[in-house]
Each structure stands twice: as structure tokens, then as C-alpha cells.
C-alpha positions, -999 to +999 in steps of 0.1 A: -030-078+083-034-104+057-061-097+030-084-116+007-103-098-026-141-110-015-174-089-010-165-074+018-127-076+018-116-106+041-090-095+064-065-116+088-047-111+118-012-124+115+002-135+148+036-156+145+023-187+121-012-182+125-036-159+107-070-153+128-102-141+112-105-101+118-137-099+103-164-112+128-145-091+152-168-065+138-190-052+166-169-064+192-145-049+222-110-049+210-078-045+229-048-039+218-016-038+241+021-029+228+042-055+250+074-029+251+093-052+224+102-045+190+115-074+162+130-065+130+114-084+105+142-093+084+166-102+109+147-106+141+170-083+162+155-066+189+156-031+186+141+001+200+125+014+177+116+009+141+122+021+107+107+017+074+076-001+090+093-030+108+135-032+105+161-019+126+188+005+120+213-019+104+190-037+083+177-001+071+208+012+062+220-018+043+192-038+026+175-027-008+139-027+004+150+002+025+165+021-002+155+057-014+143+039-046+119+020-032+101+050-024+113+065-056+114+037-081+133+066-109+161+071-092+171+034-092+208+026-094+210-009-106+229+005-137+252+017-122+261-012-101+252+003-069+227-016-058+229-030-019+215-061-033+215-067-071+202-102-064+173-090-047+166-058-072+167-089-098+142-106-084+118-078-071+126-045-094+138-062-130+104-078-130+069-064-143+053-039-128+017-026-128+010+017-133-024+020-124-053+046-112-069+039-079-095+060-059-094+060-028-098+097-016-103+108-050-086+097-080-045+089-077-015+074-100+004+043-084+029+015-096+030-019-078+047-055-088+021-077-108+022-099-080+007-078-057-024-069-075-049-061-061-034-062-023-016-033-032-051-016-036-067-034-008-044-019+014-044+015+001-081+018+012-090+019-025-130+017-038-119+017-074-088+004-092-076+005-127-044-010-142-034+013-172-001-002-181+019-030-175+060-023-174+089-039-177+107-030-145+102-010-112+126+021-125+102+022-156+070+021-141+088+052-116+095+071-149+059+064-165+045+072-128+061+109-125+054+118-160+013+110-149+018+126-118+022+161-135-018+153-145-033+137-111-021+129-074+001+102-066-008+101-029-042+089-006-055+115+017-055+088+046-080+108+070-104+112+043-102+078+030-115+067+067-145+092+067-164+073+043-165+061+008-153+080-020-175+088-049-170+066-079-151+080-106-149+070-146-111+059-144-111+049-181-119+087-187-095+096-169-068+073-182-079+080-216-076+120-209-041+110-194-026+090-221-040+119-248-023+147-222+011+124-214+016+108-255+046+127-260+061+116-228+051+083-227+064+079-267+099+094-257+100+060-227+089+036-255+112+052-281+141+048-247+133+018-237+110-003-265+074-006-269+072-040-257+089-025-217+057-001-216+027-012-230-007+008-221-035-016-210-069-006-225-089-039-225-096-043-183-129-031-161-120-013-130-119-038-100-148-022-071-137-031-035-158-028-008-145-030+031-163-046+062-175-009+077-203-005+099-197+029+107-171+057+097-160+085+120-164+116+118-135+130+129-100+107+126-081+106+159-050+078+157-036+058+176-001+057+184+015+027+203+046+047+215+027+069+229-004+049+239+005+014+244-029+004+254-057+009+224-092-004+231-129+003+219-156-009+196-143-026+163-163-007+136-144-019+104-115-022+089-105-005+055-068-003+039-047-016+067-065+004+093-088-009+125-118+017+127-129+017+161-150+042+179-124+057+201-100+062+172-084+044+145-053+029+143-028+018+113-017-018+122+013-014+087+024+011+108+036-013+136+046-039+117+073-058+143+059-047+175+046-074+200+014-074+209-013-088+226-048-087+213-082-093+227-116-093+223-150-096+240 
């Protein structure tokens, strides 16, 4: 789903070229149905089934969106001149990055790309967001994110996140307390790779984010389209990139290239 920073959160249905309004589909009957084919979204090979959220087995295996690294921006290998694509890790990992607290279940450490601020928390289901230092590159802001991560989670309890709101949090406490617990370790990266490659940000407000819900479940049941191709009910909401509806919920990242037909009355 495409998404828009507004009071609520504006989210988009993106079907081929067009992107359709999600949010007066509040309140309605939704359908869903997975039409048995799957599209890689990088090379548009049909395939039967999907990895990494949307690409098939050869385009998994070979591109460097796929990599371990991605997932584990510290172990990057661009140095080494391993890289499957050093054009691409040029243009998306050499470039700055964002470490920042977000609360979304409670209070977690995260790095994105500038450029993807504030969809990066948008889709994370966050309520609160806090950049707390901007880096150089994407193996940096891994090295700055697993010294924090000895200090507070790095991961969003997903079922909680869709029960409701978490409580706000002071985030520039907690940064502050991080930076006094993490100084040694976060002067040894400076002293590695120059103060001007990690710089803490201490001049910003947290960003608040609020999502088009009616109503929350109580208990998360999800949807799988594998398993149920057919997903229907109530549209309650939509938070992170999750449909809320009152039969279950359902993580539409998830199924990235699959085709499918919606409706609603």
C-alpha cells in the first residue's frame, strides 16, 4: 500500500498504475481474492511462490536487495568487493541513513535511508518516531544500530501493535539515557570512521502518527492467502501495512506480487 504522512495516515491501494483511495473503505465489506498467480517484482517472471516479499528464486539469490545484509546492514561486504551489485549498493547503501527510536509496541531502535522517512515508520505501525542520528552509510548505521540494541529492542511485537495504541513514551529520555549508556561505543565508530559519518541528532521533536482505526481486535487471527485465497469482512482500519478487518487481519507487504482482485460493498 502506498502511504501519505496526514492526520489519519492516508493510505493507497496500488493496482498496476493506479493507486485507489483505501481510506473511505473504512466501514465497508472488503474482499480480497488471491487469483493463483505470482509476479516477481523485479523481473516479472511468474513464479510459485515468493521470497523476500515479492521476487522469485533467481532474482533472490542474485540481486543485493535480497542479500543477508539487507537484513543485517553490519555484515556488508562492499569492501571486499563482493557485492552482487556494487552499482546498486552505491546508490542505495553508500548513502545516508537515518538510526532512530520508534514506538510502536513499546519503544524499539531502527535504521532506514533518509529517503524513506517517515514511510519507514508509517509502515512499521509506529505512534511515535524519533531520528537520533543521521549516518553516513547503511553498514554504519548497522554498527551504530547493534551497539543500541544491547540497550532496547530492535523488533515490533506485530500482534500487539494491532490491539490498540501504544502508550506514549519520552523518546528524547530515552535517547539521551542511550547515548550516556552507548558513549564509549559510539566514540570508538566516530574515532573508526569520523565524526562527520555519525553524527547524533539532538535538535528534532518526535513525529506522532495516528492511523484510520475504528476499532482494534482483541484477539489477532491472520490471514494467509496460500492458505485462504478468499479474505472478506468488515474494513475496520488500516495501521502499518496491515488491513484490520473483523474477521482477521491481514499483512498486504506480505503479498507483495500476488494477483488479486479486490472488492468492496
Amino acid at each position: 500500500m502506498s502511504v501519505r504522512l496526514e492526520t489519519p495516515v492516508q493510505y493507497g491501494f496500488r493496482l498496476g498504475e493506479a493507486d485507489i483511495a483505501a481510506n473511505p473503505l473504512i466501514g465497508k465489506h472488503l474482499r480480497l481474492e488471491f487469483l493463483g498467480a505470482i509476479h516477481c517484482i523485479h523481473c516479472g517472471r511468474k513464479t510459485k511462490k515468493s521470497f523476500s516479499q515479492g521476487y522469485c528464486y533467481p532474482c533472490f539469490t542474485k540481486l543485493a536487495q535480497c542479500d543477508s545484509c539487507i537484513v543485517s546492514p553490519e555484515k556488508c561486504h562492499y569492501d571486499e568487493g563482493t557485492c552482487r551489485e556494487p552499482e546498486w549498493g552505491e546508490r542505495f547503501c553508500m548513502t545516508d541513513h537515518v538510526v532512530y527510536l520508534a514506538n510502536s509496541s513499546g519503544v524499539k531502535v531502527g535504521i532506514t535511508r533518509a529517503s524513506q522517512v517517515p514511510t519507514r515508520w508509517i509502515d512499521q505501525g509506529a505512534s511515535q518516531a524519533l531520528p537520533i542520528m543521521r549516518v553516513a552509510t547503511r553498514q554504519q548505521s548497522g554498527f551504530v544500530e547493534d551497539l543500541l540494541r544491547s540497550q532496547v529492542a530492535d523488533r515490533t511485537n506485530w500482534r500487539a501493535m494491532l490491539k490498540g495504541e501504544a502508550p506514549p513514551l519520552d523518546l528524547q529520555g530515552i535517547r539521551d539515557e542511550l547515548f550516556d549508556h552507548c558513549a564509549d561505543g559510539i566514540r570508538a565508530l566516530q574515532d573508526r570512521f569520523g565524526l562527520q559519518a555519525i553524527q547524533p541528532v539532538s535538535d528534532v521533536q518526535p513525529i506522532e502518527i495516528s492511523y484510520p482505526v475504528d476499532a482494534y481486535p482483541t484477539k489477532v487471527v491472520s490471514f494467509d492467502l496460500d492458505k485462504t485465497p478468499v479474505v472478506e469482512g468488515t474494513l475496520r482500519g488500516i495501521k502499518g501495512q496491515y488491513l484490520i478487518l473483523d474477521t482477521g487481519v491481514i499483512n498486504l507487504r506480505k503479498f507483495t506480487a500476488y494477483q488479486l482482485a479486490i472488492s468492496a460493498a
